[in-house]
N, C-alpha and C positions, 0 to 999 in steps of 0.2 A: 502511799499513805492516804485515808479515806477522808476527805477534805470536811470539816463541819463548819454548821454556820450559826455563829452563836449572837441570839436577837436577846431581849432584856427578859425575856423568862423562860424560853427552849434552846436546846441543842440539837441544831436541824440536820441530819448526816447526807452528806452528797445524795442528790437524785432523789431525794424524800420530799414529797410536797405535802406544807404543812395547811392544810387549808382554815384550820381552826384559828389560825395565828393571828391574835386582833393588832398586830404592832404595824405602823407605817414602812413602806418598803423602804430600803437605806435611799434610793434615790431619788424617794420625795421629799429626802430629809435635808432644810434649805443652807446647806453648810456654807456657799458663796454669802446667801444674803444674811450669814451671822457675821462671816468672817468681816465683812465692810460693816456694819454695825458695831461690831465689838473695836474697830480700828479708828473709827468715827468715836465713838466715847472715850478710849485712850487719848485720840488728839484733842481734846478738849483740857487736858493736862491738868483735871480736880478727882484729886485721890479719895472723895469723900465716900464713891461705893466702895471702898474697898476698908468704910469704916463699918463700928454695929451697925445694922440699919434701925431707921424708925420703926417701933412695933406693930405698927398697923402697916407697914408697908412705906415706903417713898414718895412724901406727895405729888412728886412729879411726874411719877409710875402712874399713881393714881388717879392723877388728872388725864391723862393721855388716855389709860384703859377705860376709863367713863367716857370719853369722848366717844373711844371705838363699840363700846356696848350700846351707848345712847344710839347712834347707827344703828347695829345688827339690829338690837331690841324693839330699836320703834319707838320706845319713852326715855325719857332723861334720867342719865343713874348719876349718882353723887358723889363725886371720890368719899367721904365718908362717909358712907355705904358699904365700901370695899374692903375688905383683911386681906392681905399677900398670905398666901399658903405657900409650901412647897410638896405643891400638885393637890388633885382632888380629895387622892388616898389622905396626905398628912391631914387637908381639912375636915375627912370624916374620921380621923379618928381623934381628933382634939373634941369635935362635937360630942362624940362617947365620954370623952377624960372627963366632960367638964357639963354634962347633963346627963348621965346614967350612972349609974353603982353596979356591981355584978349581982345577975338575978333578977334587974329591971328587965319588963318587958317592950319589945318594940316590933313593930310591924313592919313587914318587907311583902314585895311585889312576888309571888311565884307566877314565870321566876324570876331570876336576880342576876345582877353581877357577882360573879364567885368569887373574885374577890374581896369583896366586902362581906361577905357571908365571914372570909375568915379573921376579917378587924370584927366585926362583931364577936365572933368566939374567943380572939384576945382577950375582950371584956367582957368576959363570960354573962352575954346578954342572952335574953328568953326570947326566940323568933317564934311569930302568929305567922304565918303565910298568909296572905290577901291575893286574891284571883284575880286574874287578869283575862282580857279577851282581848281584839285587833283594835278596838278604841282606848286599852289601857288598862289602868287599875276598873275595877267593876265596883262602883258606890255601895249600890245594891250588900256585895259581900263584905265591905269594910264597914259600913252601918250594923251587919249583923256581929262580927265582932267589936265591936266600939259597945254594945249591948251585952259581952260579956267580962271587957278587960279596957281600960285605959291605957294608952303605950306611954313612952317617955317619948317617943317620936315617931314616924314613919317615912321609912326611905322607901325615894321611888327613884326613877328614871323618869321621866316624863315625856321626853323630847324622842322618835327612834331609838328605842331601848337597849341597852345589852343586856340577854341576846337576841329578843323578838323581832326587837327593829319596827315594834308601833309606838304610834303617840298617843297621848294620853287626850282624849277629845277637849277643844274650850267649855264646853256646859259640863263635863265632869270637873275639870280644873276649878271651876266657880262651885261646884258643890263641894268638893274638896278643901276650899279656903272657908268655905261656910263650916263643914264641920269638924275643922280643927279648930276655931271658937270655940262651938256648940262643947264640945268635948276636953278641950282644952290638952292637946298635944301640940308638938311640933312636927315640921314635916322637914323633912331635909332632902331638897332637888337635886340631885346630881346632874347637870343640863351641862355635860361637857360634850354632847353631838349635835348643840342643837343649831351650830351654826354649820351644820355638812349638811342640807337641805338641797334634794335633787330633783323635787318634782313639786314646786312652789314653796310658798312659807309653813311654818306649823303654826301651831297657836301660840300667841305670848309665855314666854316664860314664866315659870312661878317665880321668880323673881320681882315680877311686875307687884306682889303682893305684899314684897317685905314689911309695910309700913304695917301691917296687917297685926306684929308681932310674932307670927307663928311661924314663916317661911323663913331658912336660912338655904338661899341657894349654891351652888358648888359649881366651880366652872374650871377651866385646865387649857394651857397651852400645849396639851400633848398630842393631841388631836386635829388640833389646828398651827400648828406652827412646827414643835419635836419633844417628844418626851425625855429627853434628855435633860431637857433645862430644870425640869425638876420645877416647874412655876404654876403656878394657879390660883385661885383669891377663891373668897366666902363672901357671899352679898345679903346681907342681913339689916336689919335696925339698929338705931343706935346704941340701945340698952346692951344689945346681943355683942355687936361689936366690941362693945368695951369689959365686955367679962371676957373675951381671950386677949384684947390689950392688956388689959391689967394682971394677966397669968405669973405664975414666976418664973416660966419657962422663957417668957420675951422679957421679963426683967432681968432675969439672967445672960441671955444670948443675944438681944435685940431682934429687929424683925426679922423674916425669914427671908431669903436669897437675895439679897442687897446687890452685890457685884449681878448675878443676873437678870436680877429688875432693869439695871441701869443698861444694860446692851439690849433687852426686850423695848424697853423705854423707845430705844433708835428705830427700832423696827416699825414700834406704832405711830411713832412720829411723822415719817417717812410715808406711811401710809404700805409699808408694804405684806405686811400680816393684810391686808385684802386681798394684796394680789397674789400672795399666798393662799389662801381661802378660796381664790376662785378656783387658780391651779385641782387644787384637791378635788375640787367638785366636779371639775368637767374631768378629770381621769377616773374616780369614782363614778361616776354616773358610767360612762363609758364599759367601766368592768363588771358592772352590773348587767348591767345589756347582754355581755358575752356570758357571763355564769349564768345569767336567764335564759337564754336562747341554748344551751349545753345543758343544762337538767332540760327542760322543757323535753331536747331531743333524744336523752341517753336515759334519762330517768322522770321517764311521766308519771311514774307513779311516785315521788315525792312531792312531797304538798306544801305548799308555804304563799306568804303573803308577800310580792314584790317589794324589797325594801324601797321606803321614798327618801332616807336619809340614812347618815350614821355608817356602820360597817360592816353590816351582819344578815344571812339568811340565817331562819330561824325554820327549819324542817321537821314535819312528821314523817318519820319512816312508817312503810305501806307493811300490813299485815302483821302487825305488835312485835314488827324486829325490835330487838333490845339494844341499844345504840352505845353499851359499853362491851358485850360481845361482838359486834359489829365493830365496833373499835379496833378489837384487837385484828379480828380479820385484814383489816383494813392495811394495818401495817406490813402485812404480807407483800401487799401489792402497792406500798412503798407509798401509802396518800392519809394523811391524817385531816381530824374533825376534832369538836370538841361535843363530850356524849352532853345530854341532855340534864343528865343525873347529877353535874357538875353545879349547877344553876337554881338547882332547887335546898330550900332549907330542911325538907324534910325527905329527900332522898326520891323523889318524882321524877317526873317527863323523863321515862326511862326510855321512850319510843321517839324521841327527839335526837337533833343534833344542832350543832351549829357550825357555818361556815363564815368564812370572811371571804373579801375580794380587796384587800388594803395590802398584801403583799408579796403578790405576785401581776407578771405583768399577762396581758391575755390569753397568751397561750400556753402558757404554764398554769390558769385557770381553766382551761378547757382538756388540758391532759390532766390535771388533778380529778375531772368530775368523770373524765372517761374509766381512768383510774377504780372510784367508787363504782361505775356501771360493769365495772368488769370484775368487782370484788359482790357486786350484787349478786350478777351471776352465778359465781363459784357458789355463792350463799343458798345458792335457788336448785342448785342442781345437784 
């Protein structure tokens, strides 16, 4: 029987390398360092996560993850500052429930994270696509639409993007927090890669800005610690904070993942979400090196910009190959990607792909990419 391998959004069938797959490999997933966490807050023997939690989150949670942000970030964040999400996604789409109406329009990065492209069509919101180049979003093109339409927000990545894998430059981040003023929208940072940094620091978070009023940043332990836990916060201002405190969704339910807060609580306590964080970084950095040095050798003519962080090459295929026929090709020879046309709001970068290097280990990266050189070929001849 043909053995499958089922991760949190594909069905991987024996001997199939999926190289598109942005999910952590199972064996960097720190099940030791939960399992003594979770054992360590049980023997404390106070049943109280295991009551509704506080709406905004646990102050104890919240005190510990401002501690560890204040670290990454460089400046002091405030537990109240922080909302418990569970995870990025749930935090973007409460931002929609509770600042948009369907029909409102809002501005995204082409391109995007595909899956927020499809919470936005939940709420059946009107996408502007804003251009981007290797420094980011492009000023230049969101000035000229802000001079046709006001958004209700604009979602970016800022940080190593999914899926380009640039950052967003600090003198555009400063023009950027000037003209959501000037204009008067909000932005909404999804900065859940920006502590997987493989080739120095980036620029400060837009988080840095919240006081600002305009910025609600988005952050996620799935990326850094396991997506599993289903955990993440919203870092915003106080006004902003307190219109999803006062929801009736946490009036009803209490705050979001109580019993998980309180075993994450141990981890950051402990200080070992570092030494997780570093882990990640030196075997990413590592697999980068080997998918660089395997396209470089097997496919020179794919074009891309070395990632410095995050999880993702972000590839022009050579000679306007179409990267969802290529696709299918693809699976011929048992190697998946994710096409390009996935990413865009308005059905673009057809000539695109994307790859990851998060899971699989290097040689199983280097027989994926020989995989594509060998589906090239068929392609070419």
């Amino acid at each position: 029987m043909e053995r499958i391998l089922q991760t949190s959004q594909f069905y991987i069938p024996q001997g199939f390398i999926d190289l598109g797959l942005g999910d952590p490999q199972f064996s960097l997933l720190p099940l030791e360092m939960m399992h003594k966490a979770a054992d360590e807050r049980f023997c404390q023997n106070d049943p109280e996560f295991l009551q509704y939690g506080a709406r905004q989150g646990d102050g104890v949670f919240r005190q510990s993850l401002a501690e560890f942000l204040s670290r990454g970030y460089a400046f002091p964040v405030e537990p109240n500052s922080l909302f418990i999400t569970s995870g990025a996604s749930m935090g973007l789409h409460l931002i929609c429930t509770f600042f948009t109406r369907p029909g409102d329009i809002i501005f995204v990065e082409e391109p995007t994270y595909f899956f927020a492209l499809r919470i936005f069509a939940d709420h059946d919101l009107h996408l502007v696509p804003i251009r981007t180049d290797e420094n980011g979003l492009v000023i230049e093109a969101l000035e000229e639409k802000l001079a046709e339409s006001r958004p209700k927000f604009l979602y970016i990545i800022p940080t190593y993007q999914n899926p380009t894998g640039h950052t967003l430059s600090a003198e555009r981040r400063e023009q950027l927090v000037s003209l959501s003023h000037k204009h008067d929208f909000l932005v909404v940072a999804d900065e859940v890669y920006h502590f997987l940094s493989y080739a120095g620091q980036p620029p400060k978070p837009l988080a840095a800005n919240i006081e600002s009023g305009n910025i609600i940043s988005l952050g996620s332990f799935s990326k850094i610690l396991a997506p599993g836990l289903r955990l993440g916060w919203m870092q915003a201002n106080a006004e902003i904070i307190q219109r999803f405190v006062n929801s009736g969704l946490l009036n009803s339910g209490g705050g979001m993942n109580p019993f998980t807060s309180a075993i994450v609580s141990r981890v950051l306590e402990t200080g070992k979400l570092d030494e997780n964080i570093s882990k990640l970084i030196t075997t990413y950095r590592s697999r980068i090196t080997v998918m660089d040095a395997s396209l470089r050798r097997n496919l020179p003519r794919f074009k891309y910009t070395l990632p410095q962080g995050g999880y993702f090459f972000w590839i022009h295929l050579p000679n306007g190959i179409n990267a969802t026929q290529f696709q299918r090709q693809a699976e011929i020879f048992k190697v998946g990607f994710r096409s390009g046309a996935l990413f865009s709001s308005q059905g673009g970068k057809q000539d695109y792909i994307r790859l990851s290097y998060v899971f699989y280990e290097p040689d199983e990266l280097e027989q994926g990419v020989l995989r594509l050189k060998q589906c090239l070929e068929n392609w070419n001849s």
